[in-house]
N, C-alpha and C positions, 0 to 999 in steps of 0.2 A: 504494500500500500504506500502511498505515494502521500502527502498533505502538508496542509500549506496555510499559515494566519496572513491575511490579508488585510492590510490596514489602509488603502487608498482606495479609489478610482483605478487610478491610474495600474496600479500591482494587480487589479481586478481585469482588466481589459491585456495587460500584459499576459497572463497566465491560461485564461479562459477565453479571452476573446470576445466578440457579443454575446450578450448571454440572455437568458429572460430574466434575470434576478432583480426584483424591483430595484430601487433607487436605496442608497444605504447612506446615511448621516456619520460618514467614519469617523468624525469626532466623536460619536459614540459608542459607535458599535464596529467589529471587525468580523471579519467571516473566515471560518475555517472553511477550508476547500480543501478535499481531496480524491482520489480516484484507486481502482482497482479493480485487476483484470481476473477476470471469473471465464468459469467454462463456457456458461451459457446464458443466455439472455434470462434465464428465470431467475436468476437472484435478485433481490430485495436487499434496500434498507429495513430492515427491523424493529431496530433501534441506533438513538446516537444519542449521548451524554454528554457534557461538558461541566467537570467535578474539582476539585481543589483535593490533595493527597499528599502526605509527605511532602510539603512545601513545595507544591508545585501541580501544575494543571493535570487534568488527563482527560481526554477527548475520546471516547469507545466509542466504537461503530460495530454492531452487529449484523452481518449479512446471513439472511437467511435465504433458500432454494427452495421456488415453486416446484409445481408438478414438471416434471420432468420434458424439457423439448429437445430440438435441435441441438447438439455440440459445435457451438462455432466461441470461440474467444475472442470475450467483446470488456469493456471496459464499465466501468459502472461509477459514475460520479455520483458524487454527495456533499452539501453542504450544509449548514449551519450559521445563522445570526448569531449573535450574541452580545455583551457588553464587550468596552472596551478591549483588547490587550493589547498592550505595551510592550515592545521588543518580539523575545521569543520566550517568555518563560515556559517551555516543555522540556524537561531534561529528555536527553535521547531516545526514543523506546516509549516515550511517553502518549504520545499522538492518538496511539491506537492500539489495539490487539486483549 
């Protein structure tokens, strides 16, 4: 898995591109973006968390598998609003899993 805090416009269009993501007040708020590559078009976001732990963030993403389709390896993005952050505070490892 891949992921990414986003604190501009700008870091937003660099990364993603045009996107449909409404309009975001980054003086507020920043968005975690990130992606991962799955067997097949039926997995799901599940769940996504964004939690404070041992002095420091942790952003989980749970992917879970529909009923079963076609085997083609497709990419599966995900994102998240949230308040502020500042820099990067995720220690390594932390993002997700």
């Amino acid at each position: 898995r891949v992921t990414y805090i986003i604190n501009s416009e700008e870091e937003l269009l660099q990364l993603a591109g045009n996107t449909n993501i409404p309009e975001i007040d980054f003086d507020k708020y920043s968005i975690i973006w990130g992606y991962d590559i799955v067997a097949d078009g039926t997995y799901y976001v599940s769940s996504k968390n964004l939690f404070f732990e041992n002095n420091s963030y942790v952003f989980r993403v749970v992917l879970d598998r529909g009923e079963a389709g076609h085997c083609a390896v497709t990419e599966l993005v995900f994102y998240g609003v949230y308040p502020k952050i500042e820099g990067n505070p995720f220690a390594p490892g932390d993002l997700l899993y």
